[in-house]
Structures are given as C-alpha cells and as structure tokens.
N, C-alpha and C positions, 0 to 999 in steps of 0.2 A: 086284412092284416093289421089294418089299426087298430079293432075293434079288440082282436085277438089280443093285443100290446098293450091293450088299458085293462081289459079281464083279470090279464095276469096282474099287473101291477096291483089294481086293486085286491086282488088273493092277498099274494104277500101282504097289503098294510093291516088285510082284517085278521089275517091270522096270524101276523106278530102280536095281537093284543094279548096271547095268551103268555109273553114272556114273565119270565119268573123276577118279583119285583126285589129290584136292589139300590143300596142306597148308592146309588152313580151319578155323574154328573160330568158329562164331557170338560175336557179342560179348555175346548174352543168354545163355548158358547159362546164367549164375547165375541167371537168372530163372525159368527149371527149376526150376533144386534149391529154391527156395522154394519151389514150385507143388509141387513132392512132399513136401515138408515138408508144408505144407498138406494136403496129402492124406491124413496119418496122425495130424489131432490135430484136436480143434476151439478149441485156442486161438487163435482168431481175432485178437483184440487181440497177443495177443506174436508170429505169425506179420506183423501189420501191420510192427510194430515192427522184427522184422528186415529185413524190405523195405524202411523208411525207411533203416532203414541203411545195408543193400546199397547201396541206391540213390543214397546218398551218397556213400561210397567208390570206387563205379564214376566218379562223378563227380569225385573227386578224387583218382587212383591213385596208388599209392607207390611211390616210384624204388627199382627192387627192387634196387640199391646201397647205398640207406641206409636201406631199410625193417630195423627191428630186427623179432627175435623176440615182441614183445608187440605191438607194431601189427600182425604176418601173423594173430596170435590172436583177433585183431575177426574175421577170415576162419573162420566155423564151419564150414566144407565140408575144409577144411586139419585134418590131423591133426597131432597133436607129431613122430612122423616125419619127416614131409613137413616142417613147419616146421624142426629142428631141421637136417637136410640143405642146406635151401636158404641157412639162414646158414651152416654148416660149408662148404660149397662154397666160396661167396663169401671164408671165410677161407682156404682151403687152395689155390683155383685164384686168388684176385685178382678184379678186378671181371667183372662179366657183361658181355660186348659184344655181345650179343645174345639177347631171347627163346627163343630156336631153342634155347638151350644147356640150358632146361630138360627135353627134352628126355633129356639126359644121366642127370638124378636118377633113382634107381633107384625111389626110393617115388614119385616122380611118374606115373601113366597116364595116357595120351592123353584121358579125360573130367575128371581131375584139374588136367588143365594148361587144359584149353579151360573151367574153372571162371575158375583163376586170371588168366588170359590182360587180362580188361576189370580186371582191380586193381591192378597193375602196369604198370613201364613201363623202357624205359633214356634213360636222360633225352638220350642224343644222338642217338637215336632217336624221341622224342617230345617237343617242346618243349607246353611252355604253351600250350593254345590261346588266349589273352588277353593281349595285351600285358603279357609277364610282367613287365619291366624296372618296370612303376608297380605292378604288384600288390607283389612283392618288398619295393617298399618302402611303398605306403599301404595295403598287406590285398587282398584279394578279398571282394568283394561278390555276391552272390546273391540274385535275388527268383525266388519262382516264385508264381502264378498257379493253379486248378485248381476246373473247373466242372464238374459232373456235373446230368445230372437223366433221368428218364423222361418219354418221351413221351406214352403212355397216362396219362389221369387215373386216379387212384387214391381209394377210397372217400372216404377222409381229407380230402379237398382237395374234394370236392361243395359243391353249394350246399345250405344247408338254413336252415328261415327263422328268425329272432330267436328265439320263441317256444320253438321245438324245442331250440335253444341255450341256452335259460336251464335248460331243465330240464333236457339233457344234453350241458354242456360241453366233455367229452373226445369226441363226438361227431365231431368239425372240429378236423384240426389249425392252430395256431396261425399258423404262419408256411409262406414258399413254400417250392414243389415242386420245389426245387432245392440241392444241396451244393457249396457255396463253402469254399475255403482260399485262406490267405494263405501262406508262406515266406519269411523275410528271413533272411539268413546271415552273416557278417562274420567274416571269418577270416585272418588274420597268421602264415604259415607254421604248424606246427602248434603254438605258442604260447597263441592265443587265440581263441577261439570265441565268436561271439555270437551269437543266434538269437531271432526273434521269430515266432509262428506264432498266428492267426487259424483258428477253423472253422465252418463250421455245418453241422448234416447234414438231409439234406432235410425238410422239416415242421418243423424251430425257426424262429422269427422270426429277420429280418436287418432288413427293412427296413418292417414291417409291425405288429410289435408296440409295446407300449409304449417297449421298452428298444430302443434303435436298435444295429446292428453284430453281432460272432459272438458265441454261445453260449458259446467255450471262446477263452480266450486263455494262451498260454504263455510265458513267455520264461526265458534263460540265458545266462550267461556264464562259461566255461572259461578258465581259466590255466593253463597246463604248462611243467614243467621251468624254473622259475626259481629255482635255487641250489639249498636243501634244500626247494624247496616243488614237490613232485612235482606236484600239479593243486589246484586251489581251485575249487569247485563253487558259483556264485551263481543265486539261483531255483532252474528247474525242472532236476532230475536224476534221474539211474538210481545203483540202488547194485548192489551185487554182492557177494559174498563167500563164499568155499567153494564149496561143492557143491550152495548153495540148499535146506541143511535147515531155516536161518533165515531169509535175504534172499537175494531176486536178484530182478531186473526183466528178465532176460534171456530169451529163448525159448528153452525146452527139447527140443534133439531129439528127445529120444526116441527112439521104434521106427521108424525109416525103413530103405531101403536102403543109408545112412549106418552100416554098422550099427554101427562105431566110433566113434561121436562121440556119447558120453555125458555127456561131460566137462566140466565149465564151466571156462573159461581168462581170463573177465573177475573182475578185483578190482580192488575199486575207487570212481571217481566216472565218469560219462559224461554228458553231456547228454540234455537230451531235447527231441530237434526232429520228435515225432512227435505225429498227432491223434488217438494213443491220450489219452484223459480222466481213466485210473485207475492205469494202472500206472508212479507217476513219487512222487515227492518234494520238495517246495516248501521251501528254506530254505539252508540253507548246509552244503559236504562240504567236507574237508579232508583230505589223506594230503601228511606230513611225511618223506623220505628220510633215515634217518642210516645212511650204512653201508650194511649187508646188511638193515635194520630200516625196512621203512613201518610208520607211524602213522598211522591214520585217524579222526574224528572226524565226526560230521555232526548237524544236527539239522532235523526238521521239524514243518510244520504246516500242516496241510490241513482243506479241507471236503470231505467226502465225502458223497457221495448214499446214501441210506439211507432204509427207512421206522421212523418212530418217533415216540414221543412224547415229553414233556418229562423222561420217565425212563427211558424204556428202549426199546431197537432191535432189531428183530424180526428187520431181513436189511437185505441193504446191495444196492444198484444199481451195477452196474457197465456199462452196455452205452455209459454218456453218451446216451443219449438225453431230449430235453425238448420234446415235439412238442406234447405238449397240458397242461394245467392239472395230471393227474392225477400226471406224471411231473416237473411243476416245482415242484411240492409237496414231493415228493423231492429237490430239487438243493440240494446243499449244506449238510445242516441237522446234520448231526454232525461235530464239531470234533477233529481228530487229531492230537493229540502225541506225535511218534517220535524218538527219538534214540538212538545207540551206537555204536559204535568197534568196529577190528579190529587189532590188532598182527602183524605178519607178516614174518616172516624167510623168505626165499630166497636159495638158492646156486643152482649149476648141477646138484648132485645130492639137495638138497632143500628142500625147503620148508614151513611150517608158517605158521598163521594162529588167531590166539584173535579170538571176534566173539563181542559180546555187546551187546544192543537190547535196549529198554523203549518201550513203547505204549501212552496211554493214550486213553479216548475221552470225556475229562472226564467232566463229572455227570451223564453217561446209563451203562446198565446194558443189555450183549450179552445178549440173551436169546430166543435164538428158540424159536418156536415147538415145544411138546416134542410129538415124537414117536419110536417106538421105535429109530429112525435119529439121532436127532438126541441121546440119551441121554448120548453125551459130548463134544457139542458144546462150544467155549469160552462160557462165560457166566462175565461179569463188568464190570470197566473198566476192568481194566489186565492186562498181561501183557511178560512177558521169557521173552528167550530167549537164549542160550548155546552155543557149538559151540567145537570144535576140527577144525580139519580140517587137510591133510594131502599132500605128494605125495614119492615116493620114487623116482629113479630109478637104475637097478643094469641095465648095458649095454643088455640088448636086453629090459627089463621095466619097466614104469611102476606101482607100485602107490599109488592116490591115495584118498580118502576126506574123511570128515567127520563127525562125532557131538557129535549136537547133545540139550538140554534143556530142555523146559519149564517156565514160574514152577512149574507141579504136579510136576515131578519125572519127568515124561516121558520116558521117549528114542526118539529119534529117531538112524539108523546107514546108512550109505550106504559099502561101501567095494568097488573097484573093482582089478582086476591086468586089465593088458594085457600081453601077450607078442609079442612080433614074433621068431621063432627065425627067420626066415630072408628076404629080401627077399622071396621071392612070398606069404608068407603069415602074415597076423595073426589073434589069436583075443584073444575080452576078457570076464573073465567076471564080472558085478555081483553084487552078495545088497544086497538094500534090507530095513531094518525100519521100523516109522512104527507107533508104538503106536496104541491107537487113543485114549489120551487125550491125545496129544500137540498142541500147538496151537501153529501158528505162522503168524500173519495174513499175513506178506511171505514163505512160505517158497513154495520154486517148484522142485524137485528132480524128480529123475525116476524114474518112474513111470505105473502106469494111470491112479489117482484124480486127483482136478482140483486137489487139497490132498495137502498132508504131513500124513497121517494113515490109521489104519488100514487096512495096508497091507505086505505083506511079501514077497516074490520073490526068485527068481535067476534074470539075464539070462546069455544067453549069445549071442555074435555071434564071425564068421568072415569072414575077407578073404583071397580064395585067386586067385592068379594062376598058374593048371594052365600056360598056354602065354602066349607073349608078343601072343598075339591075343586072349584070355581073362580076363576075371575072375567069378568067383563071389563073393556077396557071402548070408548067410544070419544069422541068427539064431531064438530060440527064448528063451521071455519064459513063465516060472512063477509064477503069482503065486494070490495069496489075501486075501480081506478076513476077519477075525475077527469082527467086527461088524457089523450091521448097515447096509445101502448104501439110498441115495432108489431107491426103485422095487423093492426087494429085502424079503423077509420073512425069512430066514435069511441066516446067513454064506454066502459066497460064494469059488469060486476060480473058476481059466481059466487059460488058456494059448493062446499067442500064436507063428505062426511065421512065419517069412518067406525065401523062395531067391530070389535073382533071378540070372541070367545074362548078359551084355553080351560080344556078339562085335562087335570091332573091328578088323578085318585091313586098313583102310586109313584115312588120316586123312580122308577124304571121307564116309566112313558109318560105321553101327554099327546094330546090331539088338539089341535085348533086351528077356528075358520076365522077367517077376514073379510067383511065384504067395505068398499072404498068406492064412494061415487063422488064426483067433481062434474061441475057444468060450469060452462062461462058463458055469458050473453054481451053479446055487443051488435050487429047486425043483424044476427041470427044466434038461434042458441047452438052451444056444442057441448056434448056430454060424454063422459067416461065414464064406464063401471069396472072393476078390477074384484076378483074375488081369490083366495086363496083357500086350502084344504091341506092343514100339516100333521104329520104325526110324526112322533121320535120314541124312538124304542132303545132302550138299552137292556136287550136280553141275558147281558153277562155284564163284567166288569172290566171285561176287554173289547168290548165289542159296541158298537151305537148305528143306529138304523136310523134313515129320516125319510119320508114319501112326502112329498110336495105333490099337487094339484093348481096349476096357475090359468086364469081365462079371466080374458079382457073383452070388454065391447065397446069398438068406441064409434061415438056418431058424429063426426066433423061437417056442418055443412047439412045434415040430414044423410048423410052416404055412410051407412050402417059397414064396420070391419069387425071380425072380431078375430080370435086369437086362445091356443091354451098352449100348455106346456103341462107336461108330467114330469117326473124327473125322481131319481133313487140314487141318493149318495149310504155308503157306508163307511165306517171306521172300526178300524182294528189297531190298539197298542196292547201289548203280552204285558202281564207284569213282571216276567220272566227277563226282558232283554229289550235294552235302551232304542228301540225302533217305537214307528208310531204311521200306518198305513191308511189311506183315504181313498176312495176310489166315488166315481159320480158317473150317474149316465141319466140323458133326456132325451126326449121325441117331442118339435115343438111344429105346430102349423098354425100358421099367422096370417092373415090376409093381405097385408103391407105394413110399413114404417110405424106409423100411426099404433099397431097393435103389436107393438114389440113389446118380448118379455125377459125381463134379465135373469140371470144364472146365477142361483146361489150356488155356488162351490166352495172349497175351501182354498184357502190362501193360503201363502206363505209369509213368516215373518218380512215385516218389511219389504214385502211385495206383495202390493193390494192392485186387484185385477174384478170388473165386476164387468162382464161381457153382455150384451145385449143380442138376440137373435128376432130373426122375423122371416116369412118364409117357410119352407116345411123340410124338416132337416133332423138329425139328431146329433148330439153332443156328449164327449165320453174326455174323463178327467183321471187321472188320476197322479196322487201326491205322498211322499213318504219322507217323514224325517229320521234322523240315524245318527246318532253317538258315537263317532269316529274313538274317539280316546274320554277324559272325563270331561276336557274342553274343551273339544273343537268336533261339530258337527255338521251332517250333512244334508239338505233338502233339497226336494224336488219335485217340478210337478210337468207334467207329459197332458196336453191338452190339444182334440183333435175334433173338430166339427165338420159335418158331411153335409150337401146339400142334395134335398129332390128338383127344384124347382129351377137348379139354373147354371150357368157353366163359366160364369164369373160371380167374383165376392168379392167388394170395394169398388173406391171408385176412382178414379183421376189416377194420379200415381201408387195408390194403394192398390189402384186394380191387382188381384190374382185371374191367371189362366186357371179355369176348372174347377173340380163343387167342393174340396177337398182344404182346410188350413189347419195345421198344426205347430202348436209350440212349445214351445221352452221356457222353462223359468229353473233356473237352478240358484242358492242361496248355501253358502258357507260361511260358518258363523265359528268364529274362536274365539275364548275369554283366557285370558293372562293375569 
C-alpha cells in the first residue's frame, strides 16, 4: 500500500512537467521561505515574529517607486545586491511602469522575484484596495480577529473532582481549550503606527478565571520622519543594532538555503505587533537624524517570568505560557531595567555604529543553578555591554562586522566579507568568536548556540548561477564550543553543510533538491543527513502544484533512525471571484523523535503554525480565504492528522486519547 502511495505520487510530479508555461507566481511564496527558515532553527518565537511581519507588509506593499533602500531591508529574503540594483535602476532608467521590468535586474532570479512580487506594487497599476481618498487623509484602520482550538480533549482539560484538585492543582488547567487574539492597527501613511494586540493561548483563563479578558496585552505607538526626529518608539518595541553581538529582537537566518543572508540590516526602533511575550521592550526609543549621524536612545522596563525567590533567580521562562497555578507563580515576578544608545554614521560607502546598554534585575541576584556547563554562566544583577560594529563597501565587496564587550571584559567578534566578482556568482565568508565568558542577555547573532557565547566558527556560503536556468546555492558551517554544552561532558565541535539545486527552465515550474548534513563530535560523533526533492507547477494561472519528497537519517550515538515524508499541497484562486483555496496531504514514517519531519503547509495571516510529525501517520490540511465585502474578510484552515503507530499523541497534560487530532484556526480580518 505504501509503495502503491509513493508510485502515484511520483506519476503526478512527472507528468505535471508537461504544464503549459505561464508567467505565474504564487502570491505566498514568501510563505515558503519562512517555512524553510523554520525548518533550520528551532527559534520558534523569532521565526513567529518574522511572520508577523511578513504578513504585514504583504498586507501593505510598497510603491516600488518610492519604496527607499532601508524599507526593501525589512525584506530578509533581498540581498544588498538585489536591493542596491533595484534603487540604482529606478535612478538610472526613471520610474518602473511595470512589474515585468524586474525581470531585467541582473541579481534578480525568477524565485527572487516571485518572493518579492506580494511586497510591491506600481501604484497605476495597483490602487488602494479601500477607499484610498479617506484613508489618505483619516489613517487606515485595521482589526483582526483569530481563533484556534483542537478538537480532541486533552488531559489538561478532564474533569477531576475538588478533592484531587486541592491536593494537585496544576493537575487541570486553569482556563479554556481554546487560543484567542485580538489585532488593532492605525496607521497614517508611513508616519504613524499604532497598535493594540490581546492574546491568550489555549489553557490560560479568558473568561473563566478570576481575572476576566487576555493573558498578554500589548500596545505601541511609532512616529517617523518628522524633521530631525527619525522614529520615536512609545510602549511596546523592538531594538536592533549591529550584527546582534549585544541587542537585536530580529530573527536570525542563519543556515538556510539563503545561504547569503547572514547579515542584519535593521537599526534601530520597530514596533512590536506580534504575540510573541518575551522578545520585545516596554518604555520609550528614540533615534535623532543630524546629518549623516543617528542618535539613539531608549529605555526600558519590564516583568519577566522567571523562577525565583525574594533574592535570587535560578532561570527565566520564556515560552509565555500560564495554563495552570504552577507557571503563574512564574509570571511576572522579576523586574527589568534596560537602557542604552547607539551613535551611527552612514554614507553610501560606509558606515559605522558605537551601542552600548546596561541591565539591571534590581534586588534579586542571576544565579543559576551551578553545574559543569553552567561554570561561566552570567551571575549577578547587573550587566553592560558594548560593541562597535561596522560595514564597508569597495565595488563588488561588502565587508561588515561588529566586536562587542562584556561588563567582565569579554569579547565577543563577528566579522563577515562578501564578494560578488561576477553577476552569476557570489561567495560570503564569516569567522565568529563568542568567549565563553561573555555574556549578553539581548544579544541574538549568528551562530549554532541559542546565546552569544561560547562559541567560535568559519561560515562559508556560495550562490552560483552555472546557466540562466540554474542556480546552486551551498555552504559549509565549522564551528566548535571550548567549553562545556547542556547535554555535553567535554568540549565539543561539528560541521555543517548544505548544496541545494533549483532548475527553472520556465516561469510555470521549477524542481529542486537539497541535501543537508550536520555532525557533532564531543564523546562520540553524532551525524544527520536530511535531503529534500521539490517541484512547483503552475499549470494555469489559477492554479499551483507543489510535490515535496523529505528523508532524514540520523545516527545519535551510532543508533542508525531514519525517516521520509511525501506530501502534495495544491492551490486554487479564480480570477473571477475574491476566494483563494489550498488544500495539503502527507504520509510520513519516522523511526522516533530524533527523525522528525516538519510540515510545510500553508498559513494563515497572522497565524504561523509549523507542526512537526514522527511516527507513521498521514496529515491532511486544508485552508481558504474569502472577501466577505471590499473590507472585511474571511480565513480558515481545517487541519487533521491520523496515526498508524499508536493510541495516544502528547504527553503529560497534552496527552490525547486516540490516533486522531484535529484543528482550527479561523482568522477575520477587517480594514476601515
């Protein structure tokens, strides 16, 4: 029966090759590249946060006439390249009179363009969908709406009587079986932003506990470009600066197929209109324009979730969750004072940035728990940090960086040469150090580890366009820890590599393979191989095919697992009528945990969901969006996984009875 199940699959991808070639370009591709992002990190929280983004930007794209070179740079899939062409064009030909014309850019390929495609626009070509002439002049208003829940009970949610409950509390979570948001938006050309956001995730009280309404509330208000006051950041924000050897709230590429975009290009202040809980700053940011010279300034102050006593804090919670008594115990109870500046000069051919922050966690004392990993842990209740960082560019080289310090006199070095010698081919090569007493609570740079800290490698990546139907895209990632890692008894190293190839001989389709191996050594060696087999067909101009092929082998220990997945999504939008339909189905068999494979599907705005399977099962999705009136619309997605291998899924209070979970995600979106 399997064999039967891959046959056919296989049919269909070879004999879509013969679809009839058009110039198409799905309007989610960007949804992709997060979904591959996602697939090479487990920062799940900053992977959310770019989504939120994404998702907003698509929602309000920029008239690629007047979009400047720092707005395409919210765009993390755009290289300096790519970005630096697309304004030079626009200066050297005049304005774009049509999309088709990118096209022309030589750094732009046909997966690069059908990225950019949903973020852009030419404004005589796309008007406002909304009564522009009263937006124009009273703002744009946005609410969105967004309901999730499973249908299967989960342990958590049982009935169990008083008694049992007094003796063990965290037994029953607190509130219902269901995840509710709120989104409100308010925005006045790109001037002024305002944003208010509600959430709760399934198991906190809403409407059932003491405290009535969401767990997590947020709000913000952005200023830009008024005289010499570049942005003014009120409430909730992001910061950024350098290369994230001291601050950044940005999500980090990393190792993807991407394999050039190491690089952070946000500096700065940005809102934050996402339901991430931890990775944000509450208080007030400021950057001052004189000249070729921002000023910035900011300070904050937060509660953070943490376990501790009345003097000292053992580890911090970060996931926001408050389902039962045990984890609201934790919410809130360490108090954090952050504040620092970054001075920053840029020209067209360089640019430099001094940032320096101080933290403190008032009259409690970091201290966790000592173990031989943990030996140069930060302990204490305050700390700074310090960087320079850096970018230089000299025709067809970019070489950028940052070297940072901590209060102990740590350092911390990230420095980075890109070479592009020719339009088909670029190569980029990093060296990262991260002592291992260095400590920086906001830093988020790139790298293996989950922190800036011990930690030392040389990345090397390539972008090679052999034929104009071709690209290779490869790197190779050396790295080593000095000191001791969680789960490790000795120093440790490994290496990391990655080739993929994508053949596109028409704008209707494209094939392409990945193959990814990683080994670490530390006691023993341990190795993973992951390969991947895609193709995407757009047989019409309503229509989009994808065949995914996924298999892993991993050798932990010498104990050989392995693991594939097949899996067939399609898309259907009519040009005929404001709908937009997606539907997804898999068959994955896995060996254990170890060889799990994630589920590219599609998402819903503002609801990023990337589910992991393992085991032998199949998985069936699907999702439609729908134009209630001109402003207000409706999504949804119906998603339902079956198991062969066993008669629960989850574990502890997540437990389900039976092979069987299905969900919900609904999303309602209105503009005013």
């Amino acid at each position: 029966m399997e064999r039967l199940f891959i046959i056919v699959l296989i049919s269909l991808l070879i004999t879509s090759y013969d679809a009839k070639s058009q110039i198409n370009t799905s309007v989610d591709n960007w949804m992709d590249y997060v979904e591959s992002m996602a697939g090479d990190t487990d920062d799940q929280e900053r992977i959310e946060t770019l989504f939120t983004e994404l998702s907003y930007l698509a929602e309000h794209p920029f008239d690629i006439n007047k979009v400047t070179a720092e707005e395409l740079g919210r765009l993390s899939f755009l290289s300096d390249q790519q970005i630096d062409e697309i304004v030079s064009y626009r200066e050297k030909y005049g304005l774009f009179v049509s999309l088709y014309e990118l096209k022309q850019l030589v750094s732009l390929d046909f997966s690069s363009i059908g990225l950019l495609l949903p973020f852009v626009y030419v404004e005589e070509a796309k008007a406002p969908s909304y009564n522009g002439k009263r937006m124009r002049t009273y703002g744009k208003n946005e609410l969105y709406l967004r309901y999730d829940r499973s249908f299967q009970q989960k342990k958590g949610y049982g009935e169990y009587s008083d008694s049992l409950l007094n003796v063990n509390p965290n037994k029953k979570y607190l509130g219902e079986p269901f995840a509710h948001s709120l989104r409100y938006s308010y925005s006045k050309g790109s001037n002024i932003q305002l944003g208010i956001v509600g959430e709760k995730d399934a198991g906190e009280s809403f409407l059932s506990g003491k405290k009535k309404g969401y767990d997590y509330y947020s709000t913000h208000l952005i200023i830009k470009e008024m005289g010499v006051l570049k942005c003014l950041a009120l409430g909730d924000y992001k910061v950024s600066f350098g290369q994230g050897l001291v601050i950044s709230n940005d999500f980090s590429p990393s190792r993807s197929s991407m394999v050039l975009q190491t690089k952070r290009r946000n500096n700065g202040f940005r809102r934050h209109f996402s339901t991430n809980e931890t990775d944000f700053f509450r208080g007030i940011g400021s950057t001052v324009t004189l000249g070729k010279l921002d000023m910035s300034l900011f300070y904050s102050f937060r509660k953070l979730d943490a376990t501790a006593d009345s003097l000292l804090i053992t580890s911090f919670k970060t996931d926001g969750l408050h389902r039962i008594q045990r984890e609201l115990d934790k919410k809130g109870v360490v108090s954090t004072h952050t504040g620092g500046g970054n001075i920053r000069y840029a020209s067209p051919l360089l640019s430099a940035g001094f940032t320096v922050i101080g933290y403190s966690f008032g009259n409690r004392r970091v201290e966790p728990e000592f173990k031989p990993y943990t030996a140069h842990a930060f302990r204490g209740s305050f700390n700074m940090n310090m960087s320079l960082d850096y970018e230089l560019k000299f025709r067809k080289m970019i070489l950028y960086g940052e070297t940072a310090f901590s209060r102990n006199g740590a350092l911390a070095t990230l420095n980075c040469l890109q070479v592009t010698p020719a339009s088909f081919i670029s190569w980029l090569i990093t060296h990262r150090y991260y002592d291992r007493r260095y400590h920086a609570f906001y830093g988020n740079a790139f790298g293996q580890n989950c922190n800036v800290q011990n930690e030392q490698g040389v990345y090397i990546g390539m972008q090679l366009f052999p034929a104009s139907d071709w690209k290779l895209s490869m790197y190779a990632d050396l790295f080593s820890s000095p000191w001791l890692k969680y789960g490790m008894n000795t120093p440790s190293s490994g290496k990391e590599y990655m080739a993929e190839a994508t053949y596109a001989p028409r704008n209707a389709w494209s094939v392409s393979f990945r193959y990814q191996h990683k080994e670490k050594e530390a006691e023993s060696v341990s190795e993973q191989h992951r390969i991947r087999l895609q193709a995407i067909v757009s047989p019409s101009e309503t229509i989009s095919l994808r065949t995914t092929l996924n298999g892993i082998l991993s050798d932990p220990l010498n104990k050989k697992s392995y693991g594939w997945m097949v899996s067939q999504s399609a898309g259907y939008k009519p040009a005929s009528l404001p709908i937009q339909m997606d539907g997804y189905f898999s068959y994955f068999d896995t060996d254990d945990y170890a060889t799990r494979i994630t589920s590219y599907e599609k998402n819903l705005l503002y609801a990023f969901s990337m589910p992991s399977f393992y085991g032998q099962g199949i998985r069936c999705a699907f999702s439609f969006k729908a134009s209630v009136l001109d402003n207000l619309y409706l999504s949804a997605k119906l998603g339902w996984v079956h198991y062969f291998d066993r008669n629960e899924i989850g574990t502890d209070m997540e437990l389900i009875e039976g092979s069987d979970k299905t969900d919900l995600n609904v999303l309602v979106g209105w503009k005013f």
